[in-house]
BADODO-265389 format. One record per residue (C-alpha): x, z, y. Coordinates in Angstrom, 3 decimals, always signed. Layout:
N
<r><u>X</u><w>Z</w><v>Y</v></r>
...
***
This chain:
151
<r><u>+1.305</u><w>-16.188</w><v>+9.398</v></r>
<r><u>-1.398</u><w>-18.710</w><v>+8.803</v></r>
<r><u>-3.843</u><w>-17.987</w><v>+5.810</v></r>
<r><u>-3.142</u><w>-20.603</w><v>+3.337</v></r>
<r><u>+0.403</u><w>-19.454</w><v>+3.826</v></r>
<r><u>-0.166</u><w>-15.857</w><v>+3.224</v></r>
<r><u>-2.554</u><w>-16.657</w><v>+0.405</v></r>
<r><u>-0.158</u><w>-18.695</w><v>-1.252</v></r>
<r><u>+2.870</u><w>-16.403</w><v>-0.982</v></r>
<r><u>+0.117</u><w>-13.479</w><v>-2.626</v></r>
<r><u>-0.509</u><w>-15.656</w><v>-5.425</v></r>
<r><u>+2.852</u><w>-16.178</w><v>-6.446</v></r>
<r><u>+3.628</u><w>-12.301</w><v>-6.150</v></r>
<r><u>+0.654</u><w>-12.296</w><v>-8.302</v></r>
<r><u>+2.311</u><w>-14.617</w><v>-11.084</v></r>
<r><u>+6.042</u><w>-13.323</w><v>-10.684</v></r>
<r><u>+4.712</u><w>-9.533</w><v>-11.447</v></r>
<r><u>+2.471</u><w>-10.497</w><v>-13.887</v></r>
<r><u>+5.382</u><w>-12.174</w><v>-15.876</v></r>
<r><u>+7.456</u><w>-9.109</w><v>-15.228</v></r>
<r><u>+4.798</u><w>-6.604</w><v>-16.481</v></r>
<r><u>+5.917</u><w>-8.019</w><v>-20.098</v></r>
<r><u>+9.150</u><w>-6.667</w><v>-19.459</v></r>
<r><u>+8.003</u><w>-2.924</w><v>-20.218</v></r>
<r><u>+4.939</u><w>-1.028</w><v>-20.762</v></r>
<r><u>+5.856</u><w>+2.168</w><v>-18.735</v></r>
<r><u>+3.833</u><w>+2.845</w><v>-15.369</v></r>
<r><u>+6.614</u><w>+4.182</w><v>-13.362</v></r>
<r><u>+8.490</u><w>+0.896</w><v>-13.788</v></r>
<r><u>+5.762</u><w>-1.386</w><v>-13.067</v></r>
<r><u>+5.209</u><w>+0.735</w><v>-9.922</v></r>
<r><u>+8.505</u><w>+0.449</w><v>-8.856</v></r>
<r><u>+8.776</u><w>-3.213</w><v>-9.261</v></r>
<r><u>+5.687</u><w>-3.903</w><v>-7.266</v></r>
<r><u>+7.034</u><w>-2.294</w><v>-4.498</v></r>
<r><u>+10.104</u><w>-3.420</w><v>-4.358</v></r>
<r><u>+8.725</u><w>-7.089</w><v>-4.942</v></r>
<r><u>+6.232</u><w>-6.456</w><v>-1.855</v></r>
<r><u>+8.463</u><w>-4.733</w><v>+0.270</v></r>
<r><u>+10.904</u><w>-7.838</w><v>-0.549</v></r>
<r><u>+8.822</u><w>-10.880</w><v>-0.400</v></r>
<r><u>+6.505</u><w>-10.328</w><v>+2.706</v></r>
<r><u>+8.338</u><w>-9.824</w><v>+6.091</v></r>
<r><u>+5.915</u><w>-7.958</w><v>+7.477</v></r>
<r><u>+6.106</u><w>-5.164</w><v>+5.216</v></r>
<r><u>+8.056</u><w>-1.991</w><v>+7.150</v></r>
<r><u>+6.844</u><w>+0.606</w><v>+4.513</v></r>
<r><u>+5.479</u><w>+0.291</w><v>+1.236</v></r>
<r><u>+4.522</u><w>+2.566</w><v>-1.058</v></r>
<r><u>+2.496</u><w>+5.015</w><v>-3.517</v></r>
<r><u>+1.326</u><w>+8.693</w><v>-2.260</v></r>
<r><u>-0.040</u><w>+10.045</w><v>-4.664</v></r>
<r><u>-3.069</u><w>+13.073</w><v>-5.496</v></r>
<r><u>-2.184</u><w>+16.117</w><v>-6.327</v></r>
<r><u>-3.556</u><w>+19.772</w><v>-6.609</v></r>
<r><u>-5.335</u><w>+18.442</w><v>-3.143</v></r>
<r><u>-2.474</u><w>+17.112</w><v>-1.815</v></r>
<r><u>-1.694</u><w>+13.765</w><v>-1.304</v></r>
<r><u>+2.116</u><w>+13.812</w><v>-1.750</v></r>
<r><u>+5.138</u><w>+10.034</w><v>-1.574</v></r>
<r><u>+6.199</u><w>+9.203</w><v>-4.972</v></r>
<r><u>+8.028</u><w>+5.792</w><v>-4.995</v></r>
<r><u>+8.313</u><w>+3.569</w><v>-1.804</v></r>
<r><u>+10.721</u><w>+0.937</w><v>-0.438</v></r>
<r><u>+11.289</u><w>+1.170</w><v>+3.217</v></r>
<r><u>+12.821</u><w>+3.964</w><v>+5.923</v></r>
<r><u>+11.748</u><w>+8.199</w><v>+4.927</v></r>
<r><u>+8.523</u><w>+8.902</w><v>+4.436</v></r>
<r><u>+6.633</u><w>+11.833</w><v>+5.270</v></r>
<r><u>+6.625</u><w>+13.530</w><v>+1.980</v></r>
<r><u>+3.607</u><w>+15.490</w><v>+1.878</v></r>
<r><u>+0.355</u><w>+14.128</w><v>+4.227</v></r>
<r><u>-2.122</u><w>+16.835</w><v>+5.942</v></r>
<r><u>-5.127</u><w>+17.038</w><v>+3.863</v></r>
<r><u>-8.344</u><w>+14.699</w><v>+5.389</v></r>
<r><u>-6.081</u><w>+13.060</w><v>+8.267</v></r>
<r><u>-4.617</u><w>+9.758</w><v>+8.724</v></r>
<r><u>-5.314</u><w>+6.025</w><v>+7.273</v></r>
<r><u>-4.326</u><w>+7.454</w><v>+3.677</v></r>
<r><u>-6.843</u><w>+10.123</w><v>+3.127</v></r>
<r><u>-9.297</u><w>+8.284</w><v>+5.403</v></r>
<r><u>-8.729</u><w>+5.159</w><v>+2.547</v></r>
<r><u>-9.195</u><w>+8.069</w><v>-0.837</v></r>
<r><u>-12.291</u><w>+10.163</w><v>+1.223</v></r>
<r><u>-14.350</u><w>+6.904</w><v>+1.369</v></r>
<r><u>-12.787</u><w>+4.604</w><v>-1.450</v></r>
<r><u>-12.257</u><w>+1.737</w><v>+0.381</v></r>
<r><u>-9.281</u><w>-0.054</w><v>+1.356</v></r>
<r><u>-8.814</u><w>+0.691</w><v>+5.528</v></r>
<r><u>-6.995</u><w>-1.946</w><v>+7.537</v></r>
<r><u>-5.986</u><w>+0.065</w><v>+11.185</v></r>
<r><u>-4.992</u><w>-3.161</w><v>+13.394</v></r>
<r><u>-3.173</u><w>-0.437</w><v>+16.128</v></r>
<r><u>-2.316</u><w>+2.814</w><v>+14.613</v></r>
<r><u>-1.658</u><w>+4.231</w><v>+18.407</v></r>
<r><u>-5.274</u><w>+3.771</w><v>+19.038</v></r>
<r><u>-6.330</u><w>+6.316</w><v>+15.559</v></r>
<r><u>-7.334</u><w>+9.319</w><v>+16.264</v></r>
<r><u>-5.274</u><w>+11.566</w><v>+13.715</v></r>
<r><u>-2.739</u><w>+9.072</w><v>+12.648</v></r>
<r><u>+0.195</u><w>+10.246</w><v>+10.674</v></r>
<r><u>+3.022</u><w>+8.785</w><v>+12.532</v></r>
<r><u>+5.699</u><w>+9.136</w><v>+10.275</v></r>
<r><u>+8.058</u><w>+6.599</w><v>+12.020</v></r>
<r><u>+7.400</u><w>+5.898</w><v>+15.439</v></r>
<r><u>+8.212</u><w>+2.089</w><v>+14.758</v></r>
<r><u>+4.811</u><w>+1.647</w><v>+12.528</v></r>
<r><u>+2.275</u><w>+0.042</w><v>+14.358</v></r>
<r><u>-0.779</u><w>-1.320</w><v>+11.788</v></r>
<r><u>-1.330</u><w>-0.243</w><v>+8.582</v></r>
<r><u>-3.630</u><w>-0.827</w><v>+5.107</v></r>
<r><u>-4.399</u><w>+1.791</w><v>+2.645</v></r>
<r><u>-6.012</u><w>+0.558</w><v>-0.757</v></r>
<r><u>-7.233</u><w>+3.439</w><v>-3.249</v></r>
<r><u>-5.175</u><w>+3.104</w><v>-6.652</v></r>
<r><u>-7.147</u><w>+3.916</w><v>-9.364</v></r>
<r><u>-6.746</u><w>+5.092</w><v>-12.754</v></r>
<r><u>-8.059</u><w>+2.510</w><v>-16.092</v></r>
<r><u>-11.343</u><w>+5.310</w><v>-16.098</v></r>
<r><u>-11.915</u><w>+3.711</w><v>-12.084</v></r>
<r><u>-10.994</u><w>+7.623</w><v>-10.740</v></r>
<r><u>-8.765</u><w>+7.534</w><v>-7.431</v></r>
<r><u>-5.322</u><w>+8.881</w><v>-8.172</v></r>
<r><u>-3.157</u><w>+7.900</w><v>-5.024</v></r>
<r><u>-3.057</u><w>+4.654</w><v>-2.798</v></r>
<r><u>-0.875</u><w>+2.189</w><v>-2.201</v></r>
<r><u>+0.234</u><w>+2.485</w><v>+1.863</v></r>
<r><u>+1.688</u><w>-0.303</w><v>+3.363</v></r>
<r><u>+2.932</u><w>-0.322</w><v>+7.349</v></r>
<r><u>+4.112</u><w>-3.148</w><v>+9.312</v></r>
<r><u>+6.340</u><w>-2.988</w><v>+13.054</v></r>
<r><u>+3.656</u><w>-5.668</w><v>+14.432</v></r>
<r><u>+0.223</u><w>-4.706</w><v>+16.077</v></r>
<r><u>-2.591</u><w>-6.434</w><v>+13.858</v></r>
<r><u>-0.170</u><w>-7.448</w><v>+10.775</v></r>
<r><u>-3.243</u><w>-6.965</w><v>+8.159</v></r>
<r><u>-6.350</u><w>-8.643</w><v>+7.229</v></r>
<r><u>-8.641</u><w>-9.353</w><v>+4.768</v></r>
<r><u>-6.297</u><w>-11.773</w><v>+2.706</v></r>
<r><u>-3.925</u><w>-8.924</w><v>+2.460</v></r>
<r><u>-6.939</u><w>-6.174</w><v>+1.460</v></r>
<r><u>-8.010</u><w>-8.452</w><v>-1.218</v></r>
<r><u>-4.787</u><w>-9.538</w><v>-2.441</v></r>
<r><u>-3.068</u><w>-6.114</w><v>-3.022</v></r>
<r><u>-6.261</u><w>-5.076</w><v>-4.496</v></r>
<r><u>-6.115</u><w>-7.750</w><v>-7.242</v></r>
<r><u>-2.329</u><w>-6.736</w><v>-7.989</v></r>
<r><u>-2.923</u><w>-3.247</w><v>-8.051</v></r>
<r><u>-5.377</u><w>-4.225</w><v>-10.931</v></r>
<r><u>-2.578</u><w>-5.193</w><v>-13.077</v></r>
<r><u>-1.080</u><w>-1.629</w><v>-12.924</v></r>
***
């Protein structure tokens, strides 16, 4: 997909959620829509969704897309690699990562963005896969980091 295009289609996910937020104030729901308008509106998107800290774990809340691996091995994989440094990570070939979480074989790039709480602390991240070899870039890492601000 060219940039303008992709650009273009991100800002009008940006306006249709930010409409919807006004629909309801709970976090859950606005969660849920996100993904489900991600998952729905960019064809690229295999697997989208929210893990999610806790007790040290990082454990799959709400996602749209095939099963997930419910609970991910502490320190290992694009997630945890995206929380340990707090940065969004953008892995172009996930066959050539060392410690990759393959939880469906058919997942071949992936982007992990940090979600953070309204105090700026990391509480889970937003994990999105794609079936195509270098399906993310820096439109999408700055993009889904601007949405996730609306949470």
């Amino acid at each position: 997909m060219n940039s303008n295009k992709k650009l273009n289609r991100y800002k009008r996910i940006y306006g249709q959620f930010e409409n919807l937020l006004t629909k309801s104030d709970d976090f859950e729901a606005h969660m849920a829509t996100l993904l489900a308008i991600l998952h729905h509106k960019i064809d690229y998107f295999f697997w989208t969704g929210f893990y999610f800290l806790k007790d040290g774990k990082l454990i799959v809340k709400m996602y749209q897309g095939p099963v997930a691996c419910m609970e991910l091995k502490k320190d290992v994989g694009v997630c945890w690699k995206s929380i340990n440094n707090n940065e969004t990570i953008i892995i172009s070939d996930v066959g050539n990562l060392e410690g990759h979480i393959a939880c469906d074989s058919r997942s071949k790039s992936e982007i992990a963005i940090p979600f953070k709480n309204i105090k700026g602390d990391i509480i889970g991240v937003l994990d999105v896969d794609s079936k195509t070899i270098n399906s993310f870039d820096e439109i999408d890492a700055i993009e889904l980091k601007k949405i996730l601000k609306l949470i």
